[in-house]
LUMFIDO-689566 format. One line per 2 residues: number of its first residue (from 0); for each residue x, y, z of N, C-alpha, C. Coordinates in steps of 0.1 Angstrom, whole numbers, padded with zeros to 4 digits. Each point is the difference from the previous one (the first is absolute). Layout:
// LUMFIDO-689566
NUM> X,Y,Z,X,Y,Z,X,Y,Z ~ ...
END
This chain:
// LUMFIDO-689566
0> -0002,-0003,0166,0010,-0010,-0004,0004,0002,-0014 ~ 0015,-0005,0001,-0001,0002,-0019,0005,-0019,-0003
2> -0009,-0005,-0009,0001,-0015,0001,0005,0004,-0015 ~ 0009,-0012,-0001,0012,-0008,-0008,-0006,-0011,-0008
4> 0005,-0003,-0009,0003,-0015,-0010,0014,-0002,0003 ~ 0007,-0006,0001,0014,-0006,-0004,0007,-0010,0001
6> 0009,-0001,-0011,0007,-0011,0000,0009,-0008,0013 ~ -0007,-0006,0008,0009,-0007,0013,0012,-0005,-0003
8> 0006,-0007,0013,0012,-0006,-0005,-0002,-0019,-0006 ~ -0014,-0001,0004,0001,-0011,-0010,-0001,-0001,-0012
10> -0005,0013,-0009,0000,0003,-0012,-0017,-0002,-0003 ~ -0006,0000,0010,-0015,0005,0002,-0004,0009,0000
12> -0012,0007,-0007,-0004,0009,0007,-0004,0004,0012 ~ -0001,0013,0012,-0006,-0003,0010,-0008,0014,0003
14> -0010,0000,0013,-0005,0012,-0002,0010,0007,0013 ~ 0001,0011,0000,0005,0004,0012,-0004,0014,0002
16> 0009,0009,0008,-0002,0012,0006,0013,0009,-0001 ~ -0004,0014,-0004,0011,0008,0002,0000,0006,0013
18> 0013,-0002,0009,0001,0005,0011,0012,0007,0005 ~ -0002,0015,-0001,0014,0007,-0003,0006,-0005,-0011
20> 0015,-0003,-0001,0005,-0001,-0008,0006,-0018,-0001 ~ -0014,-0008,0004,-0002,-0013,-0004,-0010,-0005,-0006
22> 0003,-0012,-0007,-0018,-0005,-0001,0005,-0014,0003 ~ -0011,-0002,0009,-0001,-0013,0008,-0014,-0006,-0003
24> 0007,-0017,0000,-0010,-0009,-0006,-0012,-0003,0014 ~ -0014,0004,-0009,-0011,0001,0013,0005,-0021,0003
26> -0001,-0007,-0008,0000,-0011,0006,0009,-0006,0008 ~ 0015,0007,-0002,0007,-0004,0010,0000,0005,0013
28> -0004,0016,-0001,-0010,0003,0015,-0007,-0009,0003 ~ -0008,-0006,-0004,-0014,-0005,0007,0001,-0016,-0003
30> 0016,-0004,0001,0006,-0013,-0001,-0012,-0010,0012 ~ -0006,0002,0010,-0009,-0007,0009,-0013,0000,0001
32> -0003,0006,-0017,-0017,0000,-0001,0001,-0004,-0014 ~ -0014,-0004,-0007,-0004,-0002,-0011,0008,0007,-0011
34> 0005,-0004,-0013,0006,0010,-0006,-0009,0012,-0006 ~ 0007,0012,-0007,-0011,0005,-0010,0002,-0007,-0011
36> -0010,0009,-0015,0005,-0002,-0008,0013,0005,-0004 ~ 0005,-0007,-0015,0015,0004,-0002,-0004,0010,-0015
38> -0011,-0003,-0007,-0009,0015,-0007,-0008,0002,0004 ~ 0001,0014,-0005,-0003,0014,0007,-0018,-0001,-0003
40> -0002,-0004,-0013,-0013,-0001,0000,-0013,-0009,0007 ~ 0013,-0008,0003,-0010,-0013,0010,0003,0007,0020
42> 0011,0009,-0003,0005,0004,0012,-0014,0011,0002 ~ -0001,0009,-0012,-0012,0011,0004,-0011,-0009,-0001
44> -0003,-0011,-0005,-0014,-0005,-0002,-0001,-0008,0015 ~ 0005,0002,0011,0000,-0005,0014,-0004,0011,0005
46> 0003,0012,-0006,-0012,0009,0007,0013,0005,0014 ~ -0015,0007,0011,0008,0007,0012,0005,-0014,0012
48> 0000,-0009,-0005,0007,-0010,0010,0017,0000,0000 ~ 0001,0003,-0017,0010,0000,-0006,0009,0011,0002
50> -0008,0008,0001,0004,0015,0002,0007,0003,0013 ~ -0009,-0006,0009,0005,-0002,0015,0011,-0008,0005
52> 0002,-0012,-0009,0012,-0010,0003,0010,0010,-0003 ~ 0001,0008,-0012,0012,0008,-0005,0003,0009,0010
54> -0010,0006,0006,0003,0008,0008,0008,-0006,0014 ~ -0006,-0012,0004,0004,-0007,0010,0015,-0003,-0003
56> 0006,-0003,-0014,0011,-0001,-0001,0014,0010,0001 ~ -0007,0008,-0003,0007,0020,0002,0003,-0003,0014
58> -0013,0001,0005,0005,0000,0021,0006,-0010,0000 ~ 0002,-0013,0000,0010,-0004,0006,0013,0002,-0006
60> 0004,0006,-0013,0011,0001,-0006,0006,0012,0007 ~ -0010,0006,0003,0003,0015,0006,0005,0005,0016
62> -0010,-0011,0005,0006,-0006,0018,0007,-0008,0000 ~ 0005,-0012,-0009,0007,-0013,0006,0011,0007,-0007
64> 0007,0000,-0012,0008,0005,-0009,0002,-0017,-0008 ~ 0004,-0001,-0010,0003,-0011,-0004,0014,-0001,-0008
66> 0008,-0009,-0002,0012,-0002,-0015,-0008,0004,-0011 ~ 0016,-0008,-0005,-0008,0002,-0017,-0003,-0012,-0006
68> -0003,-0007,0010,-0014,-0013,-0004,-0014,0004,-0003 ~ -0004,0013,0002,-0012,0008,0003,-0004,0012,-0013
70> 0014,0005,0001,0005,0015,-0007,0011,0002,-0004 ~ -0004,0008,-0017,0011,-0001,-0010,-0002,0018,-0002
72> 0012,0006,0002,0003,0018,-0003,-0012,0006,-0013 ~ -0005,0005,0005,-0008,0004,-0014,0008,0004,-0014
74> 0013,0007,0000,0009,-0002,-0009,0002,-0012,-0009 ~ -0002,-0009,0006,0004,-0014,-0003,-0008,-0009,-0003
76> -0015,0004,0003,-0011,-0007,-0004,0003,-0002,-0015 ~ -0012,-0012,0000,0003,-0004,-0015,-0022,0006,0001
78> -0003,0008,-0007,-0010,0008,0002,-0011,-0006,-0011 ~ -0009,-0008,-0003,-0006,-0001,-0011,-0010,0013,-0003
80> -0011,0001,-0005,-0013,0001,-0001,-0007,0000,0015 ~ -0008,0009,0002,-0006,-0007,0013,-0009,-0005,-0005
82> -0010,0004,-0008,-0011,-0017,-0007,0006,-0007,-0010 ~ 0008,-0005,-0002,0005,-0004,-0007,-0005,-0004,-0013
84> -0012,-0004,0000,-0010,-0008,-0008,-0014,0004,0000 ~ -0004,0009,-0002,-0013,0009,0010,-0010,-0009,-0014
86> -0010,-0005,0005,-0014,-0003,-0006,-0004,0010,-0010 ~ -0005,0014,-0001,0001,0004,-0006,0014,0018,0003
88> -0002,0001,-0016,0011,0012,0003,-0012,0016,-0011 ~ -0004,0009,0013,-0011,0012,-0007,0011,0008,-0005
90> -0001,0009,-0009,0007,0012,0001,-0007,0011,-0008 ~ -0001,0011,0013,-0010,0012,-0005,0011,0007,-0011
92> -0008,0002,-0006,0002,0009,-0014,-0006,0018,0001 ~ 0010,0012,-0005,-0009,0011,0000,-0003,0002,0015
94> 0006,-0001,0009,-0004,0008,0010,0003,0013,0005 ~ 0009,0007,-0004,0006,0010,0005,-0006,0011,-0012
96> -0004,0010,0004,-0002,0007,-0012,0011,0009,-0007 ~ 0009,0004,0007,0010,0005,-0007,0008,-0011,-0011
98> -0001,-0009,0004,0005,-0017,-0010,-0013,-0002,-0010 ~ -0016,0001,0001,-0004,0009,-0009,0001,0007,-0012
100> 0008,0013,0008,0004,0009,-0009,0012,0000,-0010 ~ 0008,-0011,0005,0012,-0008,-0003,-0005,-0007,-0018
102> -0009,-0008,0006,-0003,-0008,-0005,-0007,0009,-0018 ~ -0007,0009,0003,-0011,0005,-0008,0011,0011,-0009
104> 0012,0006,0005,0009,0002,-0007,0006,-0007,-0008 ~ 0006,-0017,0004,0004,-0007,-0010,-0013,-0003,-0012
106> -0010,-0003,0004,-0011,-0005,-0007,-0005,0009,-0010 ~ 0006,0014,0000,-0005,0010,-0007,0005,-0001,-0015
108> 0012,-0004,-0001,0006,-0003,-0013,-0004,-0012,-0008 ~ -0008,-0007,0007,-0009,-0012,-0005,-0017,0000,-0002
110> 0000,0013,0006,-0013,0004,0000,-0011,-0010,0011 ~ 0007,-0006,0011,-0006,-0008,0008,-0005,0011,0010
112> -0017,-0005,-0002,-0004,0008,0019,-0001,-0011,0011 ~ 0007,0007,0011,0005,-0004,0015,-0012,0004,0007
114> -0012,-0006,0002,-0009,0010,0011,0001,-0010,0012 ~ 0001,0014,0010,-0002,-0008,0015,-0005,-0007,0004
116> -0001,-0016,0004,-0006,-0009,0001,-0010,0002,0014 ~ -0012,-0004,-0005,-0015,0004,0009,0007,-0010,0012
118> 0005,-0011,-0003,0003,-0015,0014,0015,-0002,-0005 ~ 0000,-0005,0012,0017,-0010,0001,0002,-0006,-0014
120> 0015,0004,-0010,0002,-0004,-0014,0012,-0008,0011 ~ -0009,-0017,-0009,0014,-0015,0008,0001,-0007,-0018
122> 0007,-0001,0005,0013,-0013,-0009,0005,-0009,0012 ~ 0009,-0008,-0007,-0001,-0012,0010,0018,-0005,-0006
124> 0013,0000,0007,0010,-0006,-0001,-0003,-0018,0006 ~ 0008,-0008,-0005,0000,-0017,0004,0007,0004,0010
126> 0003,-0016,0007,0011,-0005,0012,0016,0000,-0006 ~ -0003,-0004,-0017,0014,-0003,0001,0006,0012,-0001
128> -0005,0012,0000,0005,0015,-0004,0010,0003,0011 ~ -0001,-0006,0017,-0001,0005,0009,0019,-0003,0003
130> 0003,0008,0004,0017,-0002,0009,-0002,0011,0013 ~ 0011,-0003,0006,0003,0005,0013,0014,0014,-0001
132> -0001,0006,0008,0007,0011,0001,0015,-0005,0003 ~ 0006,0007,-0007,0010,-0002,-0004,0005,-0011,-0008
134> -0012,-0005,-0007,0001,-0009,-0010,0002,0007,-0015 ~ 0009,-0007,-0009,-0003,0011,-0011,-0009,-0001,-0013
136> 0001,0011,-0002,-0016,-0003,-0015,0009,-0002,-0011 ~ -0004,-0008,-0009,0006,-0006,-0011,-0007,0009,-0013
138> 0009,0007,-0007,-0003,0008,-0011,-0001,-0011,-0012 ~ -0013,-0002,-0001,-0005,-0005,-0012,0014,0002,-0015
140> 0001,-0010,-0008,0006,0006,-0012,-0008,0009,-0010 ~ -0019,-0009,-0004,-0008,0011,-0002,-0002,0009,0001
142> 0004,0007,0013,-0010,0010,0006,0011,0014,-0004 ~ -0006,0008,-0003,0014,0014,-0004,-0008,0016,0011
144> -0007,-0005,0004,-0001,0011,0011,-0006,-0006,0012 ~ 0008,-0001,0011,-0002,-0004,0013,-0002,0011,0012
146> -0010,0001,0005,-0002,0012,0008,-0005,-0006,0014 ~ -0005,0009,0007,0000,-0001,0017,-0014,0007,0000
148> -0004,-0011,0017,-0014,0010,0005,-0001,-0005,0014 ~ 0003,0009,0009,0003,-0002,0010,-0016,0001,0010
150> -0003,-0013,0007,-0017,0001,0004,-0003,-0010,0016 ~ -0002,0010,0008,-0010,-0009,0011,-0010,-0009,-0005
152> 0001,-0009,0010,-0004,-0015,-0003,-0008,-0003,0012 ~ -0011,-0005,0002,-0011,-0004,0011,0005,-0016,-0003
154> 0002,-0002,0010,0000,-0019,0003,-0017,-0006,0005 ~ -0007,-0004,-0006,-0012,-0006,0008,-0002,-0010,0009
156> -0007,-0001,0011,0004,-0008,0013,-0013,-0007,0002 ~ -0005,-0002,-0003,-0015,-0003,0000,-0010,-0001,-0010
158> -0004,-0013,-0008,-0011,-0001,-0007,-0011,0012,0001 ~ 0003,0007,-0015,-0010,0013,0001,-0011,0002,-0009
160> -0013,-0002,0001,-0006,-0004,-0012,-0013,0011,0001 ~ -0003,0009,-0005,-0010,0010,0002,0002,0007,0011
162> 0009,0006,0003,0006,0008,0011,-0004,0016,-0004 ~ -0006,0009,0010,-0002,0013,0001,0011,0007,0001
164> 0005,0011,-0003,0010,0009,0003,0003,0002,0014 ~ -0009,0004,0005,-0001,-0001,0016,0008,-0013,0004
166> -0003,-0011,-0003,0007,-0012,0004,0013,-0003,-0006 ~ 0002,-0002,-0011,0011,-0001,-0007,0016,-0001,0007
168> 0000,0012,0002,0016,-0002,0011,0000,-0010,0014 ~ -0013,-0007,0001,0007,-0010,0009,-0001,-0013,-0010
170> 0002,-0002,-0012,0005,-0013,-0006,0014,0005,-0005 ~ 0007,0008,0004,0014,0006,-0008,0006,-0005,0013
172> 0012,-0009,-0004,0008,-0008,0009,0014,0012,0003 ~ 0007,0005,-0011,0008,0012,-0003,0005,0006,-0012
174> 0011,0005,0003,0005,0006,-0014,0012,-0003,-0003 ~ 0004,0000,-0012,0011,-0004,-0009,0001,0014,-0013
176> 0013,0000,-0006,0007,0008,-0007,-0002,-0015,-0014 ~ -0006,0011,-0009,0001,-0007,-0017,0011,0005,-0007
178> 0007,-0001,-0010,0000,0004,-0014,-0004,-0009,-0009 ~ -0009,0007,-0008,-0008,0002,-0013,0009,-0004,-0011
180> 0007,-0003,0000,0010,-0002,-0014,-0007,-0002,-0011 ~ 0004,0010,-0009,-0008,-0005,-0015,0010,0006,-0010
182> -0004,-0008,-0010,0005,-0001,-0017,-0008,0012,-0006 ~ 0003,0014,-0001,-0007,0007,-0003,-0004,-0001,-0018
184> 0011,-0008,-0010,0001,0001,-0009,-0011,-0011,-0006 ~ -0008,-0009,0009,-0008,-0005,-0004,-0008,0002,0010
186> -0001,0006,0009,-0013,0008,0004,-0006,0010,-0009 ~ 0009,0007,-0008,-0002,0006,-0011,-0010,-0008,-0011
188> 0002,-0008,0003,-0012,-0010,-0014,-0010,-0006,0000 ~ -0006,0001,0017,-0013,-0006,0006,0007,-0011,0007
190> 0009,-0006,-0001,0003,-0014,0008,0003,0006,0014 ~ -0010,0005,0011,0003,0004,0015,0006,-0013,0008
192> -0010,-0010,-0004,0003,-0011,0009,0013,-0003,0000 ~ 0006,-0005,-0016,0015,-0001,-0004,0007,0008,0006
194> -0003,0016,-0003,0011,0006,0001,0005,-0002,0021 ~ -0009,0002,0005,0002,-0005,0011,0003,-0012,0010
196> -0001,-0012,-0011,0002,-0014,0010,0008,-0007,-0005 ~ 0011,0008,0000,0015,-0010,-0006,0007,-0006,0017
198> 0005,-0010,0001,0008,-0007,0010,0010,0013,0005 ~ -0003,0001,0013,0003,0013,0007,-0003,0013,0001
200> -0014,-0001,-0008,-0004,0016,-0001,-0009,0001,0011 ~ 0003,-0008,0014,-0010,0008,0005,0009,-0003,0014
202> 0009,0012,0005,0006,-0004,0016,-0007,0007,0006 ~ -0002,-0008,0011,-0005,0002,0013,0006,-0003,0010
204> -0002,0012,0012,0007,-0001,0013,0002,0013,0006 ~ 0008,0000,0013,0007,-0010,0007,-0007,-0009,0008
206> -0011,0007,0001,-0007,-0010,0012,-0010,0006,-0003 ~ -0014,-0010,0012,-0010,0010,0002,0001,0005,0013
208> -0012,0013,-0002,0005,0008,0012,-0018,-0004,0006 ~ -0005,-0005,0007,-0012,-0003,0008,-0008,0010,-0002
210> -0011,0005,0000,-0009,0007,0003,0001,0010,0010 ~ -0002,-0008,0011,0003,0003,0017,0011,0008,-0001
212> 0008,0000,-0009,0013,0009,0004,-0006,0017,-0009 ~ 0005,-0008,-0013,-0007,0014,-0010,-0018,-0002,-0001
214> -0002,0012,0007,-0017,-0002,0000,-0003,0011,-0010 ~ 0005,0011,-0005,-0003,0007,-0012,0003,-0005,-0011
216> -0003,-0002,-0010,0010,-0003,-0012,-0003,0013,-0014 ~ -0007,0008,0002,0002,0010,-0005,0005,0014,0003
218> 0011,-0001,0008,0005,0013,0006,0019,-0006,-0007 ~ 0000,-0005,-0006,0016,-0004,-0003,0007,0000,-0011
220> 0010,0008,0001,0007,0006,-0011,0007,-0017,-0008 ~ 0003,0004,-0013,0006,-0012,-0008,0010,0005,-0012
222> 0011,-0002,0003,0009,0003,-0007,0014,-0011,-0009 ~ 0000,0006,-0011,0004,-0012,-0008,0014,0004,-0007
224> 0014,-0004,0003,0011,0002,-0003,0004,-0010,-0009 ~ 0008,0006,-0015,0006,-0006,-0009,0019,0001,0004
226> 0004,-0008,0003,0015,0004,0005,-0002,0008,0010 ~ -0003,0004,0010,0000,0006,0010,-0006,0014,-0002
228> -0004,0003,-0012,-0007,0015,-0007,-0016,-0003,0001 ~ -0004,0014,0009,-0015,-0005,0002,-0009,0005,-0018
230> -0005,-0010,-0004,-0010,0000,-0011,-0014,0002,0002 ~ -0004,0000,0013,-0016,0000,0001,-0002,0005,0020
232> -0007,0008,-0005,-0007,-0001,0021,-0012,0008,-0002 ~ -0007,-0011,0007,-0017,0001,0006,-0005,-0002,0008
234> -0012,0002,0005,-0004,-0002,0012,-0014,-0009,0000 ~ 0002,-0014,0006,-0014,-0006,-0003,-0012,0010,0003
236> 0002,0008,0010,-0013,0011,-0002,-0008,0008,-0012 ~ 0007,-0006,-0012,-0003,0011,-0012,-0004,-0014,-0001
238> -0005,-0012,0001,-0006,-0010,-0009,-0014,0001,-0007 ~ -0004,0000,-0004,-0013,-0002,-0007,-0012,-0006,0004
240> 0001,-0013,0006,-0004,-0010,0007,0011,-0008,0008 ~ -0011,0002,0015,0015,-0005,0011,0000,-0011,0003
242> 0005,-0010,0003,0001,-0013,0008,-0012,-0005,-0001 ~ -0007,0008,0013,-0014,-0004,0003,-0006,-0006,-0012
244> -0005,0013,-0010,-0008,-0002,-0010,0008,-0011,-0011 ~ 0014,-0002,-0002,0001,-0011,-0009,-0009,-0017,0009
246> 0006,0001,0016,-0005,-0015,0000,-0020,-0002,0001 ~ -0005,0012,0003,-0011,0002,-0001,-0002,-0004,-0016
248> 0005,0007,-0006,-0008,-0002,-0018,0005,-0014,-0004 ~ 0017,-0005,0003,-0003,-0012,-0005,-0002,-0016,0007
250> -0008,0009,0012,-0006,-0017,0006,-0012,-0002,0000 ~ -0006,0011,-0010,-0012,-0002,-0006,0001,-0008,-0014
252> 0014,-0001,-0007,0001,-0005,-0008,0001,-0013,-0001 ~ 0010,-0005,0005,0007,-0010,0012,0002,-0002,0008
254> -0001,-0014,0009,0004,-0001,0017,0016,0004,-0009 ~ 0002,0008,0013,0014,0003,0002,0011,-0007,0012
256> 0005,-0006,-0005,0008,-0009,0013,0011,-0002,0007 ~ 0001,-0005,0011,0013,-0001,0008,0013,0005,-0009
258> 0007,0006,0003,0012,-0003,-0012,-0001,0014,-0014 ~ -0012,0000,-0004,0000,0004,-0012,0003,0019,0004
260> 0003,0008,-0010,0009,0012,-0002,-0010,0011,-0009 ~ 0003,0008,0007,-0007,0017,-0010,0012,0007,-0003
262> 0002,0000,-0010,0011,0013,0000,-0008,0013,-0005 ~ 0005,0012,0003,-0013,0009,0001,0003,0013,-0010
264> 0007,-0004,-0009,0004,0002,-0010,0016,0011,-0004 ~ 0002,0007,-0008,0012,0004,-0001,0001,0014,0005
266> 0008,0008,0003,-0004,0014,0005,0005,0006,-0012 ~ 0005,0015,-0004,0004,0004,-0012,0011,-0003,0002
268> 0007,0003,-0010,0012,0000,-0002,0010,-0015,-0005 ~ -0010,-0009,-0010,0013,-0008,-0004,0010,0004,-0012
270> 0004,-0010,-0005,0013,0009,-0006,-0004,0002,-0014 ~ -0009,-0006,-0007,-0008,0003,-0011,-0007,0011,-0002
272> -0005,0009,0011,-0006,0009,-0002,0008,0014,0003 ~ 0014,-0001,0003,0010,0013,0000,0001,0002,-0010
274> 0007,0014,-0003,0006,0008,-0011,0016,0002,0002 ~ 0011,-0007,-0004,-0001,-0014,-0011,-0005,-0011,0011
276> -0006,-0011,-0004,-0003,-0013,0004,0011,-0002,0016 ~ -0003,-0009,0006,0010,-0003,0011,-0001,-0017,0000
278> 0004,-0009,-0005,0002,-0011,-0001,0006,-0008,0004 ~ -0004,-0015,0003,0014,-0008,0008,0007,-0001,-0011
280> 0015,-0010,0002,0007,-0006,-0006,0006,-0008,0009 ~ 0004,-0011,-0007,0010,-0011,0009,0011,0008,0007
282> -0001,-0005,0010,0014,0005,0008,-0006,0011,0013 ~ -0016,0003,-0004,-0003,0011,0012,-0010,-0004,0011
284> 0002,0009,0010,-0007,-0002,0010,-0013,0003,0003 ~ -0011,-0004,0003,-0012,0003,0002,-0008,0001,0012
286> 0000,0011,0006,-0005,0000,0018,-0009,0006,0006 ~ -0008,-0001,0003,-0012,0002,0006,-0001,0002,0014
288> -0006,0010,0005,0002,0004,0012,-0016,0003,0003 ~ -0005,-0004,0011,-0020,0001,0003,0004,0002,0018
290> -0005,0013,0004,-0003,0002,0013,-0004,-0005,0009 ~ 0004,-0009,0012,-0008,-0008,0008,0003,-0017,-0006
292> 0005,0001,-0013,0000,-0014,-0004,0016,-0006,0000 ~ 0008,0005,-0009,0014,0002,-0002,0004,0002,-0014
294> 0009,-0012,-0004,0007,0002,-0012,0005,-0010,-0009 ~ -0008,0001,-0016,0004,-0013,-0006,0006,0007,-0010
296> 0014,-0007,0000,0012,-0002,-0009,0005,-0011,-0010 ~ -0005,-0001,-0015,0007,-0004,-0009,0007,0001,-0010
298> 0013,-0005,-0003,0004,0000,-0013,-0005,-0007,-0010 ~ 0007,0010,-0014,-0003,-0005,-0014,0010,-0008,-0005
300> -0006,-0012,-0003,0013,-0008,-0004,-0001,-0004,-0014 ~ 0007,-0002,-0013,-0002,-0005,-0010,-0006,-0017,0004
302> -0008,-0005,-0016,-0001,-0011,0005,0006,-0009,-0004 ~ -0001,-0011,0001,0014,-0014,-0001,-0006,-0011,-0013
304> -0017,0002,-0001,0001,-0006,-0014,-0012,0000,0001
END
């Protein structure tokens, strides 16, 4: 299943389903039973009951047919975030070694050493960072270098608290497409957190894609287009540490919960670390493309005050 957040026609959010080239509201499917939730995090914190209503709403959408009391063109969706609000927000650091080697190049002129990290390197973006695809990122007035990182994202489906690797992938509800947006010019100064958690630096989407559907998540290419020019392509297979091992290491740290997000860090190639630089500016496009998952698309917009 690929499950939705979006803006209804009552100006609510609702959870729904992409089906073909609709997304249909699971509760107006299932208009003769209990409702679901209408967030996604109280929606995954229902667990496989929840999971199954959704499904039950597909088949009848799929055998009965319905209007468009039911279903709005996926074109036309109004698309948020699919967690819109995630409990917490992880984001692996240093996973890729060639982004590594990225890294240890710029750091050379500062005389910084980059060593491979022994465990999962997390930082942590807020809620309010968070927008939806095809929402646009707001170019700080501060900020003088704006860059991209285009990253698979684990959705968690299940309270996971001292979980084995072996176990792990069955608390992962699905996957979602990140960008990493950061202020590289005060990431430059030690402020990570800053440079990272400005209002809209962190979109997410289009959907999530279930488990059940994508059962690998390290066999998938990820590719990251500035205006339609590809800037970056990788393969989660070069990761460092995979899925597994991020929710394994950090549900030893924390219960990790319904709702809450891994991003599994950046692959090479953001625009900081080319020869010359590859940077946003107002006015460009930012797109992300992850195999098995789809495609999140935002623009740069100046900001209004």
């Amino acid at each position: 299943m690929k499950l939705v957040t979006f803006r209804g026609k009552a100006g609510t959010n609702e959870i729904g389903a992409v089906v073909g080239e609709q997304v249909i509201s699971l509760n107006a499917c299932l208009a003769d039973g209990p409702p679901l939730p209408t967030d996604m995090v109280e929606f995954l914190a229902q667990g496989a009951p929840a999971m199954a209503r959704a499904r039950e709403a597909i088949e009848r959408y799929s055998s009965q047919g319905h209007g468009d009391e039911v279903a709005v063109p996926l074109a036309q969706a109004n698309l948020m975030a699919p967690v819109p609000r995630p409990g917490k927000i992880m984001m692996g650091g240093r996973n890729y070694l060639k982004h590594l080697d990225e890294l240890r190049k710029e750091g050379a002129s500062r005389e910084e050493k980059i060593i491979t990290p022994p465990l999962p390197h997390i930082f942590a973006k807020y809620a309010d960072s968070v927008t939806g695809p095809g929402h646009p990122v707001v170019y700080p007035p501060m900020v003088k270098q704006l860059d991209f990182e285009g990253e698979l994202t684990a959705v968690i489906g299940r309270r996971a608290h001292h979980v084995t690797e072996d176990e792990a992938m069955d608390y992962v509800a699905g996957y979602t497409i990140m960008n990493d947006v950061s202020a590289r010019c005060l990431q430059a100064q030690g402020l990570l957190t800053v440079s990272k958690g400005f209002e809209t630096f962190c979109p997410m989407g289009p959907w999530i894609v279930t488990s059940d559907e994508l059962t690998d998540p390290q066999r998938l290419s990820v590719i990251t287009y500035i205006n339609g020019q590809e800037v970056s392509r990788a393969n989660t297979a070069d990761m460092l540490f995979s899925v597994r091992q991020f929710v394994a290491h950090l549900s030893k740290v924390f219960p990790l919960e319904p709702g809450d997000v891994i991003s599994t860090g950046s692959p090479p190639g953001p625009g900081l670390y080319k020869d010359p630089p590859v940077l946003t500016s107002v006015g460009d496009v930012m797109r992300i493309e992850i195999e098995g998952v789809g495609v999140l698309e935002n623009p740069v917009v100046a900001a209004t005050r």
